[in-house]
Structures are given as C-alpha cells and as structure tokens.
C-alpha positions in Angstrom: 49.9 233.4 263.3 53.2 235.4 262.3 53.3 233.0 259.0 50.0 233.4 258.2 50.5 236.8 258.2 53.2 236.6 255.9 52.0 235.0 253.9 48.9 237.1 253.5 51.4 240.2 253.1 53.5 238.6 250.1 50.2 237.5 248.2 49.1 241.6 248.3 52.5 242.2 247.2 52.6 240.0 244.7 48.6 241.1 243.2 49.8 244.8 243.9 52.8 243.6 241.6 50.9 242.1 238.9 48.4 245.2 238.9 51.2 247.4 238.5 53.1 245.1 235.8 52.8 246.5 231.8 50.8 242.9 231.1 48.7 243.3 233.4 45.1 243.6 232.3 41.6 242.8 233.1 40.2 239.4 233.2 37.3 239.3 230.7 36.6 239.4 226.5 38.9 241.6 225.0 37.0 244.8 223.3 39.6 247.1 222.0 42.9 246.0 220.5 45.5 249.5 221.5 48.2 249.7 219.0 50.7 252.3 220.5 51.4 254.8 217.4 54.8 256.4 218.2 55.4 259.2 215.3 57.4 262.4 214.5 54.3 264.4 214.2 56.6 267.7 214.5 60.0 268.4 214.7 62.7 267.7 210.9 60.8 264.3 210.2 57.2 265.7 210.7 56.4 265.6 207.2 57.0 261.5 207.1 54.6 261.3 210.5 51.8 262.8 209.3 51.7 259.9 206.4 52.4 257.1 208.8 49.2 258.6 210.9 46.9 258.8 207.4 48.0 255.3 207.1 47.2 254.3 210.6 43.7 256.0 210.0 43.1 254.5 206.8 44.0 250.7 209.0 42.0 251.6 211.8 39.0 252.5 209.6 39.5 249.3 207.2 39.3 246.8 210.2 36.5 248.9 212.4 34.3 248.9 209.2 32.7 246.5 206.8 34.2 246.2 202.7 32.4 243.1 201.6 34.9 243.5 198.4 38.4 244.7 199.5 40.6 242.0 199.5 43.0 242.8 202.1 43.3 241.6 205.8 40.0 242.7 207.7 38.9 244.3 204.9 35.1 242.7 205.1 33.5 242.3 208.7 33.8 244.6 211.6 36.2 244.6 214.2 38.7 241.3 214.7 36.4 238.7 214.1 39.2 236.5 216.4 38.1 238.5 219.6 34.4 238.7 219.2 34.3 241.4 216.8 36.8 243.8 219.4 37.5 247.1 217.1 41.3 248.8 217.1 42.2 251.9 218.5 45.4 253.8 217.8 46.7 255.3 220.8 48.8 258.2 219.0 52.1 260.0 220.7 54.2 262.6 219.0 57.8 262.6 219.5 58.9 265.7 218.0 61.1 263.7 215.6 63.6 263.6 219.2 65.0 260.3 220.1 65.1 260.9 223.7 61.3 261.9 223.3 60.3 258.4 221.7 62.0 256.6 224.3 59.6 258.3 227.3 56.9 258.0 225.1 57.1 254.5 224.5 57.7 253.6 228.1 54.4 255.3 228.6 52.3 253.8 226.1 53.4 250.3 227.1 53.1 251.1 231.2 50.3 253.4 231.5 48.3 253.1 228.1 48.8 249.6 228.5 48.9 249.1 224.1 49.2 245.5 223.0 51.5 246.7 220.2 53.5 249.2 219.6 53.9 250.5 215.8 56.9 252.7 215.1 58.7 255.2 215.3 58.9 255.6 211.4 62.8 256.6 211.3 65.2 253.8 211.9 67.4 255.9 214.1 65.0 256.7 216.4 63.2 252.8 216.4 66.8 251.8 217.1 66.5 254.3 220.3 63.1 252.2 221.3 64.2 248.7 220.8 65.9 247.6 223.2 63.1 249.6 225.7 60.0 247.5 224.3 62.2 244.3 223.8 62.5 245.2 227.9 59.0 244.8 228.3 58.5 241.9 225.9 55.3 243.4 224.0 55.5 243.5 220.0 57.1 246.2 218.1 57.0 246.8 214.2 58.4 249.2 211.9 57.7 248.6 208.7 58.8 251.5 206.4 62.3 251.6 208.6 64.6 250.7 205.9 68.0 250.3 207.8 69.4 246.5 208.0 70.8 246.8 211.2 67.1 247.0 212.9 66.8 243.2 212.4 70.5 241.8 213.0 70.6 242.7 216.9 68.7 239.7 217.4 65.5 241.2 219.3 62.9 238.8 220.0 59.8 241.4 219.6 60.5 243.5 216.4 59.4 242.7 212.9 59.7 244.7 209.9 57.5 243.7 206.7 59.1 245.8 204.5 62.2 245.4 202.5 65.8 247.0 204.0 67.9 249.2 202.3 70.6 246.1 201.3 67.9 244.9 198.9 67.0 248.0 197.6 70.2 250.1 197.7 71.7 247.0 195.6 68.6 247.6 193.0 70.1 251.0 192.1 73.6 250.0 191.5 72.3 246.6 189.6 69.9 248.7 187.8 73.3 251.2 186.9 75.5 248.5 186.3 72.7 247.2 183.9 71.4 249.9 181.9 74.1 250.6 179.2 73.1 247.3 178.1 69.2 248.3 177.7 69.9 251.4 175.8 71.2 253.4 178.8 74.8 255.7 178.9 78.1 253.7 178.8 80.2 256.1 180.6 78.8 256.2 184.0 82.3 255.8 185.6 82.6 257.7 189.3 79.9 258.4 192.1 79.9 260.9 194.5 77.9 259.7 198.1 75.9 262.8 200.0 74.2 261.4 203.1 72.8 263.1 205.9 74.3 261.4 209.8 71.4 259.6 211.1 71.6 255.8 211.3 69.2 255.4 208.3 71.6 257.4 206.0 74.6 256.3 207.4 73.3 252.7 206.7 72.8 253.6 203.0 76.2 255.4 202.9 77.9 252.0 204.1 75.9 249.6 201.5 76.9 252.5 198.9 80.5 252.0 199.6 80.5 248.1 199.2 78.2 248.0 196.2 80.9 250.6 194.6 83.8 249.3 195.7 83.3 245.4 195.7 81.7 244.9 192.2 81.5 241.1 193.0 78.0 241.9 194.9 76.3 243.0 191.5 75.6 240.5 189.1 77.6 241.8 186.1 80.2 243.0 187.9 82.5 246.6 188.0 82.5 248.8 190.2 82.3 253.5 190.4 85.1 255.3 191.6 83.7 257.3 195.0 85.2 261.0 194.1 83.4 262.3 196.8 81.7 261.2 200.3 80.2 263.8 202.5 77.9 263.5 205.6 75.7 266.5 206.8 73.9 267.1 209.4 70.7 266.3 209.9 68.4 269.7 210.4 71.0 271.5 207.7 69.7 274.9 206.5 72.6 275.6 204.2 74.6 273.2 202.1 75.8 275.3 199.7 80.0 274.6 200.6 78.9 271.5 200.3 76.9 272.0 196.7 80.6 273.6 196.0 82.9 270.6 197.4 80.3 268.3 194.7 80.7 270.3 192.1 84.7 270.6 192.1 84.6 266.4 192.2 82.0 266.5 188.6 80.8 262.9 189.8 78.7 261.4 186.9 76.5 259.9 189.5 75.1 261.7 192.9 74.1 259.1 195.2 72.0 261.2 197.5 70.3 260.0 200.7 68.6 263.3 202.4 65.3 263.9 204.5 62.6 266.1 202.7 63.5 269.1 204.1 67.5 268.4 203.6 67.2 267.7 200.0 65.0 271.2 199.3 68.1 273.2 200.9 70.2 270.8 198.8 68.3 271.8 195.4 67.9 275.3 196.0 72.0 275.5 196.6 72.3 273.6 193.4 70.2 275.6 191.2 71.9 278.5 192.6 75.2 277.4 192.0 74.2 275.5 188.5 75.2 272.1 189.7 73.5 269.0 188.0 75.2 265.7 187.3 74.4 263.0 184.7 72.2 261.3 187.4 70.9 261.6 190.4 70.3 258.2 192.1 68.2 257.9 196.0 67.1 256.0 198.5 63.7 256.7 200.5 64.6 259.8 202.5 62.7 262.8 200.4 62.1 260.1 197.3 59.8 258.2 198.9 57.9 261.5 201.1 54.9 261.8 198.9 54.2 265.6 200.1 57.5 266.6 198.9 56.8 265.1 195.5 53.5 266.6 195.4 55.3 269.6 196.0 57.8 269.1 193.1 55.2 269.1 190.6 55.3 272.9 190.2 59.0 273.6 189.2 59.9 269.7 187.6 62.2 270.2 190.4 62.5 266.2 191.0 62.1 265.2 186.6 65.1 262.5 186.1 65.7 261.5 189.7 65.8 257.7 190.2 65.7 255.9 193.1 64.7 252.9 194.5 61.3 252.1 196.1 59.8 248.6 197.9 57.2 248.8 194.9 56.1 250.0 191.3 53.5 252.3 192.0 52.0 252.9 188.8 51.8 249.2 188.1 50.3 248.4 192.0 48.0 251.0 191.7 46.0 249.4 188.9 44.8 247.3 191.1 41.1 247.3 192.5 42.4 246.8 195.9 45.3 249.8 195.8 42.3 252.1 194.2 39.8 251.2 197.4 42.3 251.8 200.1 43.7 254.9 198.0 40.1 256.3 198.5 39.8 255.6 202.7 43.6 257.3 202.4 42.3 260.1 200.8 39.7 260.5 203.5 42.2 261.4 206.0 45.2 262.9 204.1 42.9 265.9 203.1 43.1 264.5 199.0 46.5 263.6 198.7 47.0 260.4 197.2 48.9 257.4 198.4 52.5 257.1 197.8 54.7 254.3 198.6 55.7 255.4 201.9 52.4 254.9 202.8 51.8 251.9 200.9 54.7 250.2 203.0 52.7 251.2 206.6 49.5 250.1 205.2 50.8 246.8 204.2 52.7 246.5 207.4 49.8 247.5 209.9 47.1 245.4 208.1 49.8 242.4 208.8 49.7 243.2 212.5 46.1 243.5 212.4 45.8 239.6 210.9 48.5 238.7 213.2 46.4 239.7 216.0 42.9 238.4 214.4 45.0 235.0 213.9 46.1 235.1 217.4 42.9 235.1 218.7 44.4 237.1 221.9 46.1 239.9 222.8 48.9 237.9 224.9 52.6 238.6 223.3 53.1 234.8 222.9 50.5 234.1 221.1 50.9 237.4 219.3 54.9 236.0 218.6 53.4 232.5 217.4 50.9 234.1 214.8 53.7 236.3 213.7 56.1 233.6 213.2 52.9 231.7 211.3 52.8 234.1 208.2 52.0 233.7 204.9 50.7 236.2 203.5 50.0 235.8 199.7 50.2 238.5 197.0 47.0 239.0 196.1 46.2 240.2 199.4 48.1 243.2 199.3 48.2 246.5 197.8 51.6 246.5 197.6 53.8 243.8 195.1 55.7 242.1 197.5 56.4 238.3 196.6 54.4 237.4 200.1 55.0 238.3 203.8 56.9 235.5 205.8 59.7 236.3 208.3 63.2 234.3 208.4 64.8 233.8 212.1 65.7 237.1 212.3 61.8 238.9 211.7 62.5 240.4 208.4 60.2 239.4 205.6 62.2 237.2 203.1 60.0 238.3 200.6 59.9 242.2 199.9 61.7 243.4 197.5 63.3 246.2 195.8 62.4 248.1 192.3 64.1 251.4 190.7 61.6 253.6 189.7 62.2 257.3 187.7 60.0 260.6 188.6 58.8 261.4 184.5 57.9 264.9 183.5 54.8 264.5 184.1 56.2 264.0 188.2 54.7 260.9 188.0 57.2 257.5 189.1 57.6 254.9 186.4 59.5 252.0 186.8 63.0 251.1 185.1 63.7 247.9 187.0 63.7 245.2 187.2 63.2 245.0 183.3 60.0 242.8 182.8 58.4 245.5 184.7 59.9 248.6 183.1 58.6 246.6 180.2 55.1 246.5 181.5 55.5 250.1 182.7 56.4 251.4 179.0 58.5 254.4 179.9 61.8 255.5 178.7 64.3 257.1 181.3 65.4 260.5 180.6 68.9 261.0 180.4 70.6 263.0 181.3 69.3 264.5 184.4 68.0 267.5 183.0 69.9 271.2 183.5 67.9 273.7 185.9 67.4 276.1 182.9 65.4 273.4 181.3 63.1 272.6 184.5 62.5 275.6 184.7 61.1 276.0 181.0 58.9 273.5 182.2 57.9 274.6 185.3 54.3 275.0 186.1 54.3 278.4 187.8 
C-alpha cells in the first residue's frame, strides 16, 4: 500500500510538473499560433519599435486574411492552412528599450503567455540580453532586422536571423569607397574618422570599421583610411557638441557614423551649429535605416548626401507588385507612412516564421527547428531582394545581402552599389556632402 501510494504521489507531481512546464499545452487542434512580440515601444529606441509593431500588424493581417494575388508566404488563404486554417496572434510586450525589462518580459511571454515563438527584441544589444533566456527554454527566437554578427556566432540552438549582419553590409560601404574613384567618384578620400554610440550593435560596427580600414586585404581592390579619430558616446546623449569639436579638429574626409535616431539629430544640430561637414558621411542602419527620421528629414534636406548601407535597394524593390500590396496593408497601420527597409527586413523575416510554422504543420519546437532548417525560400517570394532565405550551421541566412544606397535631394534613397544596380537605379551621387548653408537653401520650411 505505502508503494502504491508513491507512486500515485510522483505521477501528480510529475502532471502538476508538466502543467506547470512553458511546453506545456492542451491536447487538441491547434487554433491560434502566439508569436511573443518583444519591442521598445518607449524608452531611446521607441521610434524603431513602433515600425517592428506596423510590420508585425501588416504579418498578422497578411496571414489571417485572404490575397488571392500577393505572392508572399500566406499571402492567399486564411489562417495556416498546416493547422486547419489556425489564425496568428501577436502577443505584444513593451520593454521600454531597457535590457533588464526584455529579459522579464520574455520569461513571461514564454511561461505564462505560453507563445510558440518569440520575435525580437529589435536591437541587438538587448536580443543578446534574451538569448541565452529563450535558448533556456528551448522555444524559437528570431530577430531579423538585428544587424550585429555576434548574435549568430555563440552557437544558440533556437535563434535565426533572416536578415543580413553588419560584416556583409558594413564591408559594402568601404567596397563601395574603395571603388568609386574608379566610377567617376573623388580620388582623394584618404582618412576616416569612426563616431559610434556604446551599445553592442554600434560597437559591433565600430570593430568591422576598424578591420575594413586597417586591413585593406578584406576589400577586393585593396588600401586601406587612416582612422584620425574614433569616439564612442553614450547611448541616450543630449549633447555632443565636444564631441562635434574633437571631429572637427581631426578634418576626416570620411565620417563613419553609427548613431540611433535620436543620437544622430543631437549630432546634426551640434554640427550645423558648429559648421562641421565632411566630404562624406557614410552609415550603418541606426537612424539611416529609421524611416520616421527620414520622413522627418525631408523638411530641412537635413540627411541630402548621406550614404549608407541597407539589406536592399528600395527604389528598385518597390517596383514590385508584391512590395506595392504589402506597402498598402503597411500603410493601414503606420497611420500613411510608407514602408522603409527597416520594415521591409521584419516583414520579410516574420512572413518566413509564419511558412516555417505553416510547413511545420505543428507548433512543437522540433518540428518548428526541422522546418527552419528546411528553407528555401526563392526570390520571387519576397518583397525584399535577397538572393533567397536558407540558413548555414550557424542560423544566419547565407543569402542576404548588402547594397549602399544615397538619400537624393529629393530625400528619396537611390542606390550606388553594387554597380549593375546603381545602373538600373540611374542616379548620380552627390559629392561632396553638401555644406549646411546649402541645405538650408533648399529646405522646405
């Protein structure tokens, strides 16, 4: 009898158990797939967030609803037609942009929401704060518009990222640099100056920075730019105007600038101030790829002549019928603001998870792992020019890539590289980066 009773007692502790577990859910047909969407809603990155939500609405809508003619992933039929027709629901936490915030969050979207993915956190240094939590729990994570390389070389068996990192697309600028005296661009472009805020994402791009400048070897034609200056701010800055100063006395012909959105504004208003304008400014993602900021731009040609690089050529992708259809669900939820690629990169990326999941035919995390590692997505299914989606052994997809792309005066980005597209794109760069006194004889107020 006493066995029996043990026995008895160690089965309800183990149910209890599995009741209590994060996998643990109800036998039965699946009829909601959660996706857990962790995002700096508020707080120095909020401006980012609120696109990575549009573009979660835009996803949510695309796979709910029926479009007989948009050739994306889910785009015709209702719901995932792999569970029965189950629709997705975002389950949507704000973090305050606070590292320490996303971590509690995401513990509670995968214990007590009980998500079957979780998308985010949109900012690499706080998705490196989450990682190793959800890797914990052994439920997929994604962040595709994270851009640092260091997100897919810990070796974590849950995260994949469909977008390219910043070691392809930093390297497009300085190819595209190295390059352009040869294509009618300036032959003197001799030192660089790096301004980076201290966040793992700009950190990251301050380190491939340093490599691609000092070890010409990694750029196909070779030579290098003397760094005269390398300064890290803080993230959050309201002033940078000794900083402004410091660039100013070093006269780099180059400012390699990785800021936030609201970073770079206190950067340009302590340049105009202090007159300070290179030959070039050259970035990457941070403010260049925030489509309210460049919206916001428009009025004083505050952003005319910057380059940068970007995962796509947006006015070549959006030609397409496919970019022009989701642009329009977009536009439903961003209030008429228009897709940029920041967007672009977490529509592309969430529309993967959502196949992933519709091939999986289940909302277990090994099957979910199996139909990940089964990709192959083709072009013509995106909005987005990647070569594809398919992931090497470490969950990065081998086939994004990298363009450099130039905001015009009519604040529009044209792309300069690589040069069969700047061909196809038809725009000549400006050169130099033009003086404040001449945006503001353009400006629109």
């Amino acid at each position: 009898m006493r066995i029996f009773r043990l026995i008895v007692a160690v089965t309800a502790l183990s149910v209890v158990a599995f009741q209590m577990s994060p996998g643990a859910r109800a036998a039965g047909p699946v009829t909601e797939v959660l996706i857990g969407e962790l995002l700096p809603l508020t707080g120095n990155f909020a401006s980012l967030g609120q696109q990575y939500l549009w573009a979660g609405q835009t996803v949510e809508d695309i796979v709910n609803n029926d479009y007989p003619d948009l050739k994306v992933p889910l785009g015709p039929g209702k719901g995932f037609s792999g569970l029965g027709g189950a629709k997705m629901t975002l389950v949507v936490r704000d973090d305050q942009s606070r590292g320490d915030l996303a971590r509690t969050l995401a513990e509670q979207l995968i214990t007590v929401n009980k998500v079957h993915w979780l998308n985010g956190e949109g900012t690499s240094g706080n998705t490196s704060i989450i990682q190793p939590l959800v890797e914990s729990y052994g439920i997929p994570m994604s962040c595709h518009p994270c851009a640092s390389p260091t997100l897919t070389e810990k070796g974590f068996k849950w995260f994949w990222r469909t977008g390219p990192n910043d070691s392809t697309m930093v390297a497009s600028v300085f190819q595209f640099l190295k390059e352009w005296p040869n294509h009618g661009g300036p032959p003197d472009l001799k030192t660089i100056a790096l301004f980076t805020c201290d966040n793992l994402f700009c950190q990251d791009n301050r380190k491939i920075a340093i490599e691609l400048a000092e070890n010409p070897s990694r750029l196909a034609m070779g030579g290098g730019f003397k760094i005269v200056a390398d300064l890290t701010t803080k993230t959050g800055a309201t002033t940078l105007a000794s900083e402004v100063q410091r660039l100013q006395t070093a006269n780099p012909d180059i400012l390699f600038l990785v800021q936030y959105p609201a970073e770079t504004t206190v950067f340009q208003a302590d340049a105009k101030r202090a007159g300070f304008m290179p030959k070039v400014i050259a970035t990457s993602n941070g403010a260049y790829s925030d489509q309210t900021w460049l919206v916001a731009q428009k009025a004083t040609a505050g952003a005319a002549g910057w380059l940068g690089r970007d995962p796509t050529a947006i006015d070549l992708a959006s030609k397409k019928a496919s970019w022009k259809k989701v642009n329009e669900i977009y536009k439903k939820y961003s209030r008429g603001q228009e897709m940029g690629e920041l967007a672009m990169r977490e529509i592309t990326g969430m529309l993967w998870m959502a196949d992933t999941i519709n091939r999986a035919k289940s909302v277990e995390p090994a099957a979910l792992a199996k139909a990940a590692s089964e990709t192959n997505t083709t072009p013509d299914m995106m909005i987005i020019d990647y070569k594809g989606i398919r992931f090497n052994n470490k969950q990065q997809n081998e086939l994004a890539s990298g363009v450099v792309t130039q905001i015009g005066w009519d604040d529009e980005k044209h792309t300069i590289w690589p040069w069969e597209l700047a061909s196809q794109s038809g725009f000549k760069p400006i050169f130099p980066s033009p003086s404040w006194q001449e945006r503001e004889s353009r400006s629109k107020k």
